[in-house]
KOLVEX-912059 format. One record per residue (C-alpha): residue in three letters; y, z, x. Coordinates in steps of 0.001 Angstrom, whole numbers, plus 524288, in hexadecimal, padded with zeros to 5 digits. Example, Ala and Ser with C-alpha at 12.3 -4.5 7.8 and 13.67 -1.06 7.14 Angstrom:
# KOLVEX-912059
ALA7EE6C81E788300C/SER7FBDC81BE483566/
# end
This chain:
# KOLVEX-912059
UNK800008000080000/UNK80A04803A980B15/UNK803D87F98781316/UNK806AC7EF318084A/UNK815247F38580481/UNK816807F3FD81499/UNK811F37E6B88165B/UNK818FD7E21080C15/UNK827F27E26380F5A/UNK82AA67E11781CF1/UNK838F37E93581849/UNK831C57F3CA81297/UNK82B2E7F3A381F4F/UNK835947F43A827F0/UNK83D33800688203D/UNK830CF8083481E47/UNK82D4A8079482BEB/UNK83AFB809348319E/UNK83B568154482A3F/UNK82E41818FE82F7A/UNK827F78217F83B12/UNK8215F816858466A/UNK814BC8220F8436A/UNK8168081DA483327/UNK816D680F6C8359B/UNK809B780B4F8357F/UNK80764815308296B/UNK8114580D7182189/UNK80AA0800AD823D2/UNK818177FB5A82C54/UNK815487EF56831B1/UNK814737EF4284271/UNK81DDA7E5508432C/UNK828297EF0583BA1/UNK823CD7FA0F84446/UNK8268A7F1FC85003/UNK8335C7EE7584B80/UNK837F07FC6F8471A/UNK8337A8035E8533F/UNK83BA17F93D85B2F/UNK846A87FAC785189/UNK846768090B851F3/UNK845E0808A486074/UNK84EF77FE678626A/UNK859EC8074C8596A/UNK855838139C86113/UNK857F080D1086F63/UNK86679807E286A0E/UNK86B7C814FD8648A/UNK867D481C6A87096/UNK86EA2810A6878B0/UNK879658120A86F46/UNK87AB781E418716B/UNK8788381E4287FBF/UNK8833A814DA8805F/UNK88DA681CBE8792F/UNK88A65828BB8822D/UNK88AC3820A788DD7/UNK8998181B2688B29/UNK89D64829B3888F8/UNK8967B82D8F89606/UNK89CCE8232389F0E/UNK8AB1F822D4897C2/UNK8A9F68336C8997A/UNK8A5A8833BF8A87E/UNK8B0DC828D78AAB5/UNK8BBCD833EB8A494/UNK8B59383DB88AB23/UNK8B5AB837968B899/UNK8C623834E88B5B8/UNK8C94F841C68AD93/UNK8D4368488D8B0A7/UNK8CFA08556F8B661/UNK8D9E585D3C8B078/UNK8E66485CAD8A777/UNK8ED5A8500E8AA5D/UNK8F9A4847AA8A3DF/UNK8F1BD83C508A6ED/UNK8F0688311689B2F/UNK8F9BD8376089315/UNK8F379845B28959F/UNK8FEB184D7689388/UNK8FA13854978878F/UNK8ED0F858C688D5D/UNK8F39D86676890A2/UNK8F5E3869C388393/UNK8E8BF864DB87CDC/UNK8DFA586C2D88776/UNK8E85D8794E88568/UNK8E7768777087719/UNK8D99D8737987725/UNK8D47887F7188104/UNK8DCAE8883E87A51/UNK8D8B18847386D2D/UNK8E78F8805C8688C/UNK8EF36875B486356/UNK8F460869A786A8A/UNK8FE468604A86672/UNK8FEEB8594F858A9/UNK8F3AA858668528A/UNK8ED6586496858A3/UNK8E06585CAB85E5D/UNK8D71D866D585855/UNK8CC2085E8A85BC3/UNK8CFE585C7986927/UNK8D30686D0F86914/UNK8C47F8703D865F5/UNK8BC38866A186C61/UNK8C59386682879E5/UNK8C4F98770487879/UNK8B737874DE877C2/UNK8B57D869E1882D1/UNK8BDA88736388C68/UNK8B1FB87E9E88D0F/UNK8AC81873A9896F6/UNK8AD31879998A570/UNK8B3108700D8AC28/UNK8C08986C638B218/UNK8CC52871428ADED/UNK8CEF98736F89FD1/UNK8D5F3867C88A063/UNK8CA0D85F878A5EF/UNK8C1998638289B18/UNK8CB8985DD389020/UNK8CD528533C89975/UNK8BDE88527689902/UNK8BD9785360889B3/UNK8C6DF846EA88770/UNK8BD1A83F6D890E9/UNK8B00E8434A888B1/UNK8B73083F5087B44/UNK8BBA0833F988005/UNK8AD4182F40886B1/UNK8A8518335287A7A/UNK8B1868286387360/UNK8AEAC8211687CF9/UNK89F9B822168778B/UNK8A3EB8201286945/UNK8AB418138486E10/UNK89DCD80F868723E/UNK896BF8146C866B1/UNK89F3F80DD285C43/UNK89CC77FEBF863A2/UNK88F9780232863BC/UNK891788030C852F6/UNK89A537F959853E9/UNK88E9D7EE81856BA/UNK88B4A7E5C184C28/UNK87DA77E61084A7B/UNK87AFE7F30885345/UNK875F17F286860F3/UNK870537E377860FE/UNK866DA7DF7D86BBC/UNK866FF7D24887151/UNK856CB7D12B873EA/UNK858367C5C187B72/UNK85DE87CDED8858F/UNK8545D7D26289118/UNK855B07E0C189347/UNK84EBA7EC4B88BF8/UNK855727F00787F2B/UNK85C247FBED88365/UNK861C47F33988E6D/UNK867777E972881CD/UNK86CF87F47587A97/UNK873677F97888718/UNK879FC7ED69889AE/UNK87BAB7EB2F87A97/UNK884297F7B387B24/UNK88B097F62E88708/UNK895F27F1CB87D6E/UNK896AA7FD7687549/UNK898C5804168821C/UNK8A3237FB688896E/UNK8AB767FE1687E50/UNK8A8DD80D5387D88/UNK8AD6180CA788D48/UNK8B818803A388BC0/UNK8BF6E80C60882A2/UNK8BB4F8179B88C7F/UNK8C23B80FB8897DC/UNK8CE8E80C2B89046/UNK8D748813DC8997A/UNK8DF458197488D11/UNK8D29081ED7888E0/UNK8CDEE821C189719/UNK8DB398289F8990E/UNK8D94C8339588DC8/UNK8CB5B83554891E2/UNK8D02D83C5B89D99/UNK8D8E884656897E8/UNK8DC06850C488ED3/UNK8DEDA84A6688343/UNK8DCF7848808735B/UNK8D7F6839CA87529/UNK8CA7F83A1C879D0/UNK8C4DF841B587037/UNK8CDCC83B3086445/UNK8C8A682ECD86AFD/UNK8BA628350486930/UNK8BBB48387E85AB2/UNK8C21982B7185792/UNK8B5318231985E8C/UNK8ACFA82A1085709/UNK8B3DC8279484B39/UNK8B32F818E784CFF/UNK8A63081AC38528F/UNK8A28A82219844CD/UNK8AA83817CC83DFD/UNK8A42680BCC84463/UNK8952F811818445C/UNK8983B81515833D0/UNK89417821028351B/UNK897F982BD082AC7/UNK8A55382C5D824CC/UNK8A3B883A298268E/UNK8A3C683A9983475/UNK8ACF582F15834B6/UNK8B7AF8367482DDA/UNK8B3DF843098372B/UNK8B63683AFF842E0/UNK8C313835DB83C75/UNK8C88D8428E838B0/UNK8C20D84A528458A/UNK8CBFC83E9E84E25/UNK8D82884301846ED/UNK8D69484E4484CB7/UNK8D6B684A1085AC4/UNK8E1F083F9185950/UNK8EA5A83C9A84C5D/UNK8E89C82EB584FE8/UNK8DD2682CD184C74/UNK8E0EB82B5E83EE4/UNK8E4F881E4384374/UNK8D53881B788427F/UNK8D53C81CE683114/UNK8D6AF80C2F8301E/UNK8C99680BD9839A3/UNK8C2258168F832DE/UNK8C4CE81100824E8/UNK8C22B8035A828FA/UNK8B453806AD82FE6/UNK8B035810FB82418/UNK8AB278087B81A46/UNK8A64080FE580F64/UNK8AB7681E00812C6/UNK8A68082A8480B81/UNK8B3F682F7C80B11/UNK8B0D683C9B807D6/UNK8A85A83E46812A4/UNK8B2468369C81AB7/UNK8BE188412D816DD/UNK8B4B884BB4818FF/UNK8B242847628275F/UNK8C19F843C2829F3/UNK8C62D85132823A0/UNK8BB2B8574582D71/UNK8BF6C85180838B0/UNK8CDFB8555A835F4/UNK8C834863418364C/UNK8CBA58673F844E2/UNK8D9EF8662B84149/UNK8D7EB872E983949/UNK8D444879DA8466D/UNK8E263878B3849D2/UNK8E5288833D8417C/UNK8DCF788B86849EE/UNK8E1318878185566/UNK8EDB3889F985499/UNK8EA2D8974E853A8/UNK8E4C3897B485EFE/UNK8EE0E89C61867F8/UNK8EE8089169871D5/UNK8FB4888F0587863/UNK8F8608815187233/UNK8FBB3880E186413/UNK904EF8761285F60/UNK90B80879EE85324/UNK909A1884DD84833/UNK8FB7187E44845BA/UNK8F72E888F584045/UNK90102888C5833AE/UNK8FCE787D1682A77/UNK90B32876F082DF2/UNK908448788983DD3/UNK8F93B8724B83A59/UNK8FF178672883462/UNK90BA28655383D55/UNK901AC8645C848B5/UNK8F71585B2E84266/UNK901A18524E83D94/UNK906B38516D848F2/UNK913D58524E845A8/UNK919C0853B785187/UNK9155684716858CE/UNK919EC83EE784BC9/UNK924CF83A7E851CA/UNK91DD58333E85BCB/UNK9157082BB685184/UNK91C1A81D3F85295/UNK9279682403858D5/UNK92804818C2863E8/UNK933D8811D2863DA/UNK934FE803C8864EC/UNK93BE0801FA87083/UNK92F16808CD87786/UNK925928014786EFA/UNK926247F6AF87871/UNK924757FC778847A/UNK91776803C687DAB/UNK912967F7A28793F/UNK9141E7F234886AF/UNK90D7A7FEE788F50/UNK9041D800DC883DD/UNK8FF527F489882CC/UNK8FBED7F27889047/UNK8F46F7FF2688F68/UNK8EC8F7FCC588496/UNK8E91F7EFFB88856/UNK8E4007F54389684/UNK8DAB57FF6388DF4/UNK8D0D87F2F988DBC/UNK8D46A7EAD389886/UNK8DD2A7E0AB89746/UNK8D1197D88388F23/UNK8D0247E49A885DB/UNK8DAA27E0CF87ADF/UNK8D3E47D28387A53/UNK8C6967D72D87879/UNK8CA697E18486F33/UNK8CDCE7D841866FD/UNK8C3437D0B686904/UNK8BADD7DC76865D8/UNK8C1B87DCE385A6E/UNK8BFFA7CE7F85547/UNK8B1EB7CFEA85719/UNK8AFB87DBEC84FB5/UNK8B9FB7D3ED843FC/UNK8AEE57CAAB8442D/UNK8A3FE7D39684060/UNK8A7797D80C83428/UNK8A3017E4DB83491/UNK8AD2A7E84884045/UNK8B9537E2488373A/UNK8BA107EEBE83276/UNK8BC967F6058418F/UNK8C54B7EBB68463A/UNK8CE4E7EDE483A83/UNK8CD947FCE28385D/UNK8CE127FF9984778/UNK8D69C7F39184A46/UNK8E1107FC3183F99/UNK8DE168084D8475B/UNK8E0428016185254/UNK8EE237FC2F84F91/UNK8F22180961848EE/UNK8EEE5811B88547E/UNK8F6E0806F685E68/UNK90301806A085569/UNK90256815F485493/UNK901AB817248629D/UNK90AA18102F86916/UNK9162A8152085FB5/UNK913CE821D7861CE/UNK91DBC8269E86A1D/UNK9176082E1E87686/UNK91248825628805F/UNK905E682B5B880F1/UNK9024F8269E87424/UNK8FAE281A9287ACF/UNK8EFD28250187944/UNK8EFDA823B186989/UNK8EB278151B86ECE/UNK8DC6B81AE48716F/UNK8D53181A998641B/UNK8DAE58098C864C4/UNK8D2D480A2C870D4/UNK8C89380EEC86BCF/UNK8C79A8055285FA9/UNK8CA017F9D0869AF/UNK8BFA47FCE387189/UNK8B6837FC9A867B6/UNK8BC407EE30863F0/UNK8B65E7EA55870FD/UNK8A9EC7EE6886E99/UNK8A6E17DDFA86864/UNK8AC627D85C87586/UNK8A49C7E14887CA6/UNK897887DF1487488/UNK89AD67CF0D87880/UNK898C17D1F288634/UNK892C57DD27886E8/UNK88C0A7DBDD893A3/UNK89A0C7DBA38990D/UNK89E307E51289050/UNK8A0047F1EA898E2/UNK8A9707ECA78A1E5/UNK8B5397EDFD89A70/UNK8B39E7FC3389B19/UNK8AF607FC748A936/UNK8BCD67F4DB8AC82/UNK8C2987FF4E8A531/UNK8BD2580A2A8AC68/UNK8BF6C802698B9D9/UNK8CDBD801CD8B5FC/UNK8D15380E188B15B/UNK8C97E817398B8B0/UNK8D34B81A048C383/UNK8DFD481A298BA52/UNK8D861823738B0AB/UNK8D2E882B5B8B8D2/UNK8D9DD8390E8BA0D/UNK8D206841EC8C265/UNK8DCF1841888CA41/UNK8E6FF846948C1A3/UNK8EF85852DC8C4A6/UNK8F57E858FD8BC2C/UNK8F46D867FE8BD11/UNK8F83F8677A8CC58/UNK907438610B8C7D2/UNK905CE86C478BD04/UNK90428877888C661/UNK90DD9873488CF17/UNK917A0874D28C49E/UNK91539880D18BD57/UNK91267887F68C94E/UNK9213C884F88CCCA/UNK9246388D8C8C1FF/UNK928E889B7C8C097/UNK91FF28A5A48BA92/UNK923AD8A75C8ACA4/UNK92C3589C348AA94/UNK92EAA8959B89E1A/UNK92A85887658A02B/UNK930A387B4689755/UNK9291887062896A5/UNK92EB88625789149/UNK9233C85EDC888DD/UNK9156385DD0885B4/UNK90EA28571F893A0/UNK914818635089BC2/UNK9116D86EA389117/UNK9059C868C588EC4/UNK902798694289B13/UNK90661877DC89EFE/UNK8FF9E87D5989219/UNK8F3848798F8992B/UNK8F65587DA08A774/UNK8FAE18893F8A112/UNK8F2F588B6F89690/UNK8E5778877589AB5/UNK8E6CE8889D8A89B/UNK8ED7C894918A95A/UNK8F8898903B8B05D/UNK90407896958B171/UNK9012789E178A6E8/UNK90FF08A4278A961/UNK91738899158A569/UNK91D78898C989623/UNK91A7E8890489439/UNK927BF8832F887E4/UNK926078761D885FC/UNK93561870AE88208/UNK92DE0868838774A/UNK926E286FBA8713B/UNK930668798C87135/UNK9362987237864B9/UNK92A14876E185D49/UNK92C838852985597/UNK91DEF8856E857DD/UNK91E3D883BB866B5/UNK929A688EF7866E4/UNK920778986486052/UNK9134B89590867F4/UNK91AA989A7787519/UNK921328A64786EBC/UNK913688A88D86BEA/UNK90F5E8A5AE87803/UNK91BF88AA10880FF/UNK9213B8B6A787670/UNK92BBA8BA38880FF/UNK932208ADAE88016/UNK93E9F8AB7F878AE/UNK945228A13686FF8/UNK93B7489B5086938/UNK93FA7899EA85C53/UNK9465E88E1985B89/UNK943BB8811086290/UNK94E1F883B386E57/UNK94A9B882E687B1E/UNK955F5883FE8826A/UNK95739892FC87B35/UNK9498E895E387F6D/UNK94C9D8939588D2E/UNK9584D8998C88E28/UNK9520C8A59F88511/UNK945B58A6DD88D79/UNK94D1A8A48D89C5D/UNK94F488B33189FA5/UNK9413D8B6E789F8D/UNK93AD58A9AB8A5B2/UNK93D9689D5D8ADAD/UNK94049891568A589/UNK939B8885F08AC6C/UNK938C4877088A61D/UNK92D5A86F3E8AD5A/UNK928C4862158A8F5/UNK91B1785DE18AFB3/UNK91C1884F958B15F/UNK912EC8473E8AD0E/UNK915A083ABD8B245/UNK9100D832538A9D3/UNK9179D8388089C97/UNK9235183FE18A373/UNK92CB183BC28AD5E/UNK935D28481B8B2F7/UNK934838517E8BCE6/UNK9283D857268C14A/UNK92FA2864688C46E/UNK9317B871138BE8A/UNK93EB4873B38BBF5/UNK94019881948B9D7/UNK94D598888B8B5A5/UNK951EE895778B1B3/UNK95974893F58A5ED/UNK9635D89E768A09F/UNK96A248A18A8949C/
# end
């Protein structure tokens, strides 16, 4: 009876026995032939997923020895560095940096620091390079989705089958490596900074996005990267073109989950860091601080007579993240996916994404916002992942000609920074008041200070945030013998507090952001 309904539809066959033990085979009547073919199948699929897997680790493992061997081995200014200071004090220290708090950065840096190794500043250094290999690995992961009809072997090819899946992938992985080498991305894999892991979260959204995988997780991953950079709502076009037929409930659930870590901040601003931005832990502070309110100025604040200069420096930059061939073949990328239909969809929703994030970036005001460029990056490399499949034997030298490039200009075990730091403050008389001219310089002696236990004597005012009523009542908290406070005057605190300490202005000079003196200027002020 089995025998007869087996023999009679080779379908039936092929369904009951893929669904089937090898030891129940025989029992059910399956046909040899069918065995054959589903052992091989099942083999076959076995062998690619563990070489699709291998593949992903192996583009996080070479892109995270490269940042290792060029990590700064301390607190640096380097590629835009200057707020490292102030995210590793907040972060150790369980506070609050800058607008919009970084709660996620907070908890899993605090977390990442227990390491024993290096300075406290290496091991934040060392946190940004493991996020950003493991993007790097998503990168690779989401072209290996990206294939049309999954990993396709050309049998005509002589070579055992895990050598043809090898080569088959070497694609998938000259395009995780390429965005590893871009030296923009390179640049923040080397320091203390919010990018890698926002960089992270945001390839594993697209990764989640491209492989269709649950609309819960999808909205987790999109609500979890909000709270590692506000850009990344800039990425809504790409994950409501790609989700096709969303369970929205179980969508909002996952986006409202992922927004969860900016409740922490409530916490931590009770924490009693000397790191807390704001009243954060008032419903009016929380919100002021999320918003970020006080950086809204600088949202398409460029003005037009310095558009075209940006355009100019900018667009020579981005186009050397590639090579000079990288822009051409992007777009080439790009056509090709346009002409499998089931990529129209990417090239529109990330193309959107794409242009949204650009326009963003280069009108807002601080130069450092070429960093906002990243998550483009990110998307473009994947919209090489076609050329590379055309030649894919060839396909791994793009990002070797990367890494031959850039390795000596990215490489910062070199840098300096805490020797010009020492040299300063130890200039300074014991107990001084010190005035700083903005964030790079504070930033930089909260952490000295703060972490490192330097000069534990000094009372660090920065003149900027002095503005803030906030600021003014963290160091009478902090500093209770100190007078005139109350109102946003400077000059009267000075002259108030001169009697009972020096008064000394310093400004540590970054030369890549700020161009004055590299001396301390110290003066005794009276009333």
């Amino acid at each position: 009876m089995v025998e007869g309904q087996a023999a009679g539809n080779g379908f039936s066959d092929t369904l009951v026995c893929a669904g089937a033990g090898t030891g129940i085979w025989l029992l059910l009547g399956c046909d040899s032939a069918v065995i054959q073919h589903q052992n091989t199948s099942h083999t076959h699929t076995m062998t690619t997923r563990r070489l699709t897997n291998a593949v992903v680790i192996v583009t996080s493992a070479i892109a995270l020895l490269v940042y290792v061997l060029t990590l700064a081995p301390d607190l640096t200014w380097e590629n835009f560095g200057g707020d490292g200071g102030e995210l590793i004090t907040a972060a150790y220290t369980w506070g609050v940096p800058h607008p919009p708090g970084y709660p996620t950065y907070v908890v899993l840096g605090k977390l990442f620091s227990v390491l024993p190794m290096g300075t406290i500043a290496y091991r934040f250094n060392l946190f940004s390079a493991v996020c950003m290999a493991i993007a790097s690995g998503f990168v690779t992961g989401t072209a290996v989705s990206l294939q049309e009809n999954g990993t396709q072997i050309n049998t005509d090819k002589h070579g055992s089958e895990s050598v043809k899946i090898c080569v088959h992938l070497c694609p998938a992985i000259a395009a995780g490596l390429t965005f590893a080498f871009a030296p923009l991305v390179w640049s923040q894999a080397t320091i203390a900074e919010v990018y890698g892991l926002n960089l992270a979260v945001l390839a594993a959204l697209v990764w989640a996005l491209v492989g269709k995988r649950p609309s819960f997780l999808i909205g987790l991953l999109f609500g979890l990267s909000l709270t590692t950079h506000p850009t990344s709502i800039f990425f809504a076009p790409l994950v409501f073109s790609l989700v096709l037929k969303p369970q929205w409930k179980r969508l909002m659930t996952g986006f409202l989950l992922g927004l969860t870590p900016y409740l922490l901040i409530f916490l931590l601003a009770r924490s009693g860091s000397p790191v807390i931005w704001g009243n954060a832990d008032t419903i009016a502070g929380w919100w002021w601080l999320v918003s970020g309110q006080a950086y809204r100025g600088y949202a398409f604040g460029l003005t037009m007579d310095m558009l075209g200069s940006r355009l100019l420096d900018w667009g020579w930059t981005l186009l050397n993240q590639f090579t000079l061939l990288g822009l051409p073949l992007v777009i080439v990328g790009g056509y090709q996916f346009v002409k499998r239909e089931r990529h129209i969809r990417l090239v529109v929703g990330g193309g959107i994404t794409a242009v949204i994030i650009i326009i963003y970036a280069v009108t807002y005001r601080p130069e450092d916002a070429i960093i906002f460029m990243l998550p483009a990056i990110l998307l473009a490399a994947l919209f090489l992942y076609p050329v590379f499949r055309s030649l894919e034997k060839v396909a791994l030298l793009l990002p070797l000609g990367l890494l031959l490039l850039n390795f000596s200009s990215l490489n910062l075990q070199q840098s300096d920074l805490r020797s010009r730091v020492f040299e300063t403050v130890n200039t300074l008389p014991a107990q001084a008041i010190v005035i700083t001219p903005g964030d790079t310089t504070i930033f930089t002696l909260w952490y000295f200070q703060k972490i490192e236990t330097i000069r534990t004597d000094l009372v660090l005012v920065d003149s900027d945030f002095f503005a803030f009523d906030w600021y003014r009542q963290q160091l009478k908290r902090d500093y209770p013998h100190l007078d005139a406070l109350e109102r946003d005057d400077l000059v009267a605190f000075e002259t108030a507090n001169s009697q009972l300490r020096t008064i000394c202005r310093i400004s540590l000079t970054p030369p890549t952001l700020v161009k004055s003196s590299n001396s301390c200027q110290i003066k005794q002020t009276t009333p």
